[in-house]
C-alpha positions as CSV (number, residue, x, y, z in Angstrom):
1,X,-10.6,1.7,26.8
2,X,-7.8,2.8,24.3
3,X,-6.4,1.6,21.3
4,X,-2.9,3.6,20.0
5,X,-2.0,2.1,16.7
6,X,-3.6,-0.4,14.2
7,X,-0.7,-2.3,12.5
8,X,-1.9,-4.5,9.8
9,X,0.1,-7.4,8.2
10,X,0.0,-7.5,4.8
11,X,1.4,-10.1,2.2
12,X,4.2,-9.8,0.5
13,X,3.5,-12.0,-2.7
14,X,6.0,-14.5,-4.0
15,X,8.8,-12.4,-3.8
16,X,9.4,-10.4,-0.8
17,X,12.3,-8.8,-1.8
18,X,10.1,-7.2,-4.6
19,X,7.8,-6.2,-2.3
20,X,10.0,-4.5,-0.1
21,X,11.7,-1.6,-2.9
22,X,7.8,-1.2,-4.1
23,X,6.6,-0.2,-0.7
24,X,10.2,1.7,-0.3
25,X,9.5,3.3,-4.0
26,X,6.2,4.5,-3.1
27,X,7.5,6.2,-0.2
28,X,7.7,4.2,3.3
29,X,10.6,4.0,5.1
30,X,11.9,0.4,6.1
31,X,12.5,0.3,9.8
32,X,12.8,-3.1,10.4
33,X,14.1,-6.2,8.5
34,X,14.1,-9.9,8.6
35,X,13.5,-12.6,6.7
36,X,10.1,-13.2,7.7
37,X,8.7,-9.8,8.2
38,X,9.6,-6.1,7.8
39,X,7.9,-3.1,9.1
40,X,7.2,0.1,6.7
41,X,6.6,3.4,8.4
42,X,5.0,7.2,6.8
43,X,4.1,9.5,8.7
44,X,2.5,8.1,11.8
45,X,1.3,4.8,9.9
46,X,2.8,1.6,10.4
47,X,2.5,-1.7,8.8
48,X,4.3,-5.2,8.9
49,X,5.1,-7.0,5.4
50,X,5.3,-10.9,6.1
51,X,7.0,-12.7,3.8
52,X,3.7,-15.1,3.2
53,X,2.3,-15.2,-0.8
54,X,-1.3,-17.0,-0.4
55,X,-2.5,-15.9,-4.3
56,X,-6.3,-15.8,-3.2
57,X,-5.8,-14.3,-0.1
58,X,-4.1,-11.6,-1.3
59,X,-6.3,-10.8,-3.8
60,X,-9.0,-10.6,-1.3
61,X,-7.1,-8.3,1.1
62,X,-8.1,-4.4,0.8
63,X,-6.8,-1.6,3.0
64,X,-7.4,2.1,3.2
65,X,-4.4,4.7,3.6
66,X,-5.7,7.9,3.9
67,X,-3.3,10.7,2.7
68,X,-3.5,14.8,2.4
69,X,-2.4,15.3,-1.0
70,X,-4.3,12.6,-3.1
71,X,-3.4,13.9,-6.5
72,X,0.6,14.2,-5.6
73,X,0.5,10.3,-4.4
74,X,-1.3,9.6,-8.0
75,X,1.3,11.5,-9.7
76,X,3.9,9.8,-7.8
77,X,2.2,6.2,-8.4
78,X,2.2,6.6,-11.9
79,X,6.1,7.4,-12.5
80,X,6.0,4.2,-10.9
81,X,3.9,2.5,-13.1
82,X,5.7,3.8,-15.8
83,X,8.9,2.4,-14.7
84,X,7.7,-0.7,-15.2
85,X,9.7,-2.4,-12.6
86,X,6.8,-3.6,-10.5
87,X,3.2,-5.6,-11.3
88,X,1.1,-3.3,-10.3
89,X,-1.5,-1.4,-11.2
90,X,-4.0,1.8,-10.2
91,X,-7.5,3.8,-11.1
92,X,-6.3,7.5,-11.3
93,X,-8.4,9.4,-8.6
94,X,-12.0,9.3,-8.4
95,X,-15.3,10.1,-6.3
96,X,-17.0,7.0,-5.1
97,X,-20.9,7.0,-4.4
98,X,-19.6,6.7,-0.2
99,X,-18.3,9.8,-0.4
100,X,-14.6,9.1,-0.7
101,X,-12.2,10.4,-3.3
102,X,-9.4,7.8,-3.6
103,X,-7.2,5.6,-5.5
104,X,-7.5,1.8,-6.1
105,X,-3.5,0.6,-6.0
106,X,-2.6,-3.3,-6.3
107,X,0.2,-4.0,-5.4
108,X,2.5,-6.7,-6.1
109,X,1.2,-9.5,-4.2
110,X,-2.8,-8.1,-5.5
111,X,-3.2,-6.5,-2.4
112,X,-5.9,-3.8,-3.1
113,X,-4.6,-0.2,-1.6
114,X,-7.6,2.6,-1.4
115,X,-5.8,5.8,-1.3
116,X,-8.2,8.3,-0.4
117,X,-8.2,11.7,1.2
118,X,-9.9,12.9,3.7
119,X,-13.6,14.0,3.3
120,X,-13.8,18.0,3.9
């Protein structure tokens, strides 16, 4: 048996437009759009935003996005912060006792991004 691609679907918070220029922002290209749902792409990574806000739910929800340049995402992330146009907020890089190196990113919904890099 095979498996080719894991998509996940992840909230979008109360506003979905929001949500859509953060994810663009950070980097994803939109390649899809509705009113409902939108697909963000990088790289070979895919994932679906659904225009669904469930507050406890969402702040439940944790993904991992594993990059190759950790420090250049947290470099990008914080001209983000800075700009103050979204609610998010993010740990600067950091060595976790299970061996990863990553960043903890919420987004604006509270969704809980680990960024991490790959373990050499």
């Amino acid at each position: 048996m095979r498996a080719n691609k894991l998509r996940p679907f992840i909230p979008s918070g109360k506003d979905y437009i929001l949500a859509q220029h953060f994810f663009e922002d950070l980097g994803f290209e939109k390649i899809y759009s509705d009113d409902g749902l939108c697909i963000f792409r990088i790289g070979e990574q895919e994932f679906f935003l659904q225009n669904f806000h469930n507050q406890e739910f969402q702040e439940n929800y944790m993904l991992e996005l594993v990059v190759e340049d950790l420090d250049g995402w947290w470099s990008h992330i914080q001209t983000i912060i800075l700009s103050k146009k979204y609610p998010v907020k993010a740990n600067e890089p950091k060595m976790y006792p299970w061996g990863k190196r990553e960043i903890n990113l919420i987004d604006p919904a509270g969704v809980c991004w680990h960024i991490s890099e790959e373990v050499k």
